[in-house]
N, C-alpha and C positions, 0 to 999 in steps of 0.2 A: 751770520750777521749781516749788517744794512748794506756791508765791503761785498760781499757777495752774490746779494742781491742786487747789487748795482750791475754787476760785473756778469751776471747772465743776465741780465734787459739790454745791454749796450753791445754782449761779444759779438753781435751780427752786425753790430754797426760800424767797429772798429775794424780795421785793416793792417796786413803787415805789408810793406812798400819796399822794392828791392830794384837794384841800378844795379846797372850793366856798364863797365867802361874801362877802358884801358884794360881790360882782362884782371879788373876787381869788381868785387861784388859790395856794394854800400846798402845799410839798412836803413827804416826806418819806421816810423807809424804814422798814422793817418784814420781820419773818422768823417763817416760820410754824414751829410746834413742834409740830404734831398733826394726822394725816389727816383724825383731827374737826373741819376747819375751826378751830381757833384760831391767833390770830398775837400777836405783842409789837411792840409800837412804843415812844415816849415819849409820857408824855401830853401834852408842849409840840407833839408834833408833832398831836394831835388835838380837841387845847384850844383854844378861837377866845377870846383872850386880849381881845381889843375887845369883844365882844357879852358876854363873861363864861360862856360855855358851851360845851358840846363840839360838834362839826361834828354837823351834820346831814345834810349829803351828803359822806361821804366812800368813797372810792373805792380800788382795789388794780391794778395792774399786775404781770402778769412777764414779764421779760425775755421780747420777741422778739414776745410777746402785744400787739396792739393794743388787745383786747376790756379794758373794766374791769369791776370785779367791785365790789355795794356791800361795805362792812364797818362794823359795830357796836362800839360802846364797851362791854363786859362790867362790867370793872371797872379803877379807874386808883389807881394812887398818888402824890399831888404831890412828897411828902416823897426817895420813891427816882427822880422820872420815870419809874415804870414804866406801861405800859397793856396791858390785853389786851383785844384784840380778834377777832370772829366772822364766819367769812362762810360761805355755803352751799355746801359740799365738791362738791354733786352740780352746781354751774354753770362748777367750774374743774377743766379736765382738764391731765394733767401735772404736778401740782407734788409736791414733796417737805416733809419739815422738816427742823429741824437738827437734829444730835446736841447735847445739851446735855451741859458736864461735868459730871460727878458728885460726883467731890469737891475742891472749890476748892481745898483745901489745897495742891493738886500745881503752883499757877500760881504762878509765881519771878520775880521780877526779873532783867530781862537775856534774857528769853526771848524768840523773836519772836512776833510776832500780826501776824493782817491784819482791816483792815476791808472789810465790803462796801457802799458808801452810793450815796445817788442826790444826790449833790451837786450845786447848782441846778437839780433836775428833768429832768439832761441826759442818765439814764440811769445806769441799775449799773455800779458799775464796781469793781475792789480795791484796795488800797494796805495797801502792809505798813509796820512800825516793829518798836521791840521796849517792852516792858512796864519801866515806871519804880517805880508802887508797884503793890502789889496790892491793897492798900488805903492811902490817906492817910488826914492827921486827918477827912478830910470823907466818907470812908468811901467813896473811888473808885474803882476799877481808871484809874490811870494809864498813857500810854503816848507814843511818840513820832512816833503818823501824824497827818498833816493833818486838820483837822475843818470842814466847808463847811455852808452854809444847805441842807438838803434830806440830810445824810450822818446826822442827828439817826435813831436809833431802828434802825440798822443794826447786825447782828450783829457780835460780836469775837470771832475766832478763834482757840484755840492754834495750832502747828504739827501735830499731831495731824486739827485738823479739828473741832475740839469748839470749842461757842460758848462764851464764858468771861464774856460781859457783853453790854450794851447801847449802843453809842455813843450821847451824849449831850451833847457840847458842848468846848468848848475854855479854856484859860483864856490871854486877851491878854496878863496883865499881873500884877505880885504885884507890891504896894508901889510903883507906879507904875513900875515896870520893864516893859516887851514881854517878853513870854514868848512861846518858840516850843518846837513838838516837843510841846507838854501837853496832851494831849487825856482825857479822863473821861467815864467809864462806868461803869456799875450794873453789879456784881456777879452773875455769875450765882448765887451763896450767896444774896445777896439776894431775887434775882429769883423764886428756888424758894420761899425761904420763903411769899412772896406767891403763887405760885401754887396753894400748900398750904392757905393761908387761903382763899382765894375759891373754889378747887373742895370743900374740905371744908363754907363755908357754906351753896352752893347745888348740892352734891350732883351737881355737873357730872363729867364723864369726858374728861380732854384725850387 
């Protein structure tokens, strides 16, 4: 199916992300957008939320790869989750990025998407739903796949094959109700804007 197809054009591009600290091990995902070594993850996934700072040993995985690779915090935004992150292109052979969309405006309610995460560190894997808001009041791409400890910072797909956000957390509960099927993420409208800021201040090339 299209879920599958998506999900071998992108596994080279997606990554599993792993921190070192305090003698725990924290996962996450992350998906690279530039043969110049740049990746996006969430900054909750690269934020050591006890010590009050960002990892200092963190690490990159892909699929099938046992070798890990360092990566660096560039620049992070708390307010969207967004982070971008750097690793050195000439020590990781094979990998891809994703196509990002271009104009948000084309993503509808009712449409499907699939995530790609690394949910409890147990390795990448897909799951599809379909899209609830494109934006809410909190300014989310909403939708209705499963969201797990470690799926944090994982691309979100049209059917297309264009990443359309950032997976980034789930909501339990509204007004003391369980909520299920609610999953939120960064915009990729968002995510561009941010990336326009931080490569235009430091004159970088993604």
């Amino acid at each position: 199916g299209w879920g599958a197809e998506i999900f071998e054009a992108n596994k080279s591009a997606v990554v599993q992300i792993s921190a070192v600290a305090s003698m725990q091990i924290a996962s996450g995902t992350g998906f690279i957008i530039s043969k110049n070594g740049y990746l996006l993850t969430n900054d909750h996934v690269v934020f050591d939320e006890e010590a009050g700072n960002y990892y200092t040993k963190l690490k990159m995985s892909l699929l099938g790869d046992k070798k890990k690779y360092s990566i660096s915090v560039m620049y992070s935004d708390k307010k969207s989750d967004v982070a971008l992150c750097k690793f050195d292109p000439a020590e990781v052979s094979g990998f891809e990025s994703v196509k990002r969309i271009t104009d948000y405006t084309k993503v509808k309610p009712g449409a499907d998407c699939i995530v790609i995460g690394n949910a409890f560190g147990m390795g990448l894997a897909p799951c599809i739903g379909n899209i609830r808001f494109t934006k809410n009041d909190s300014g989310n791409l909403v939708y209705t796949i499963p969201s797990n400890p470690g799926d944090s910072g994982g691309p979100v797909f049209n059917r297309s094959g264009e990443c359309i956000g950032i997976n980034k957390s789930r909501t339990v509960a509204v007004n003391g109700t369980a909520a299920e099927g609610y999953a939120n993420a960064t915009p990729m409208d968002t995510i561009d804007a941010l990336l326009q800021k931080w490569t235009e201040s430091s004159n970088i090339t993604l």
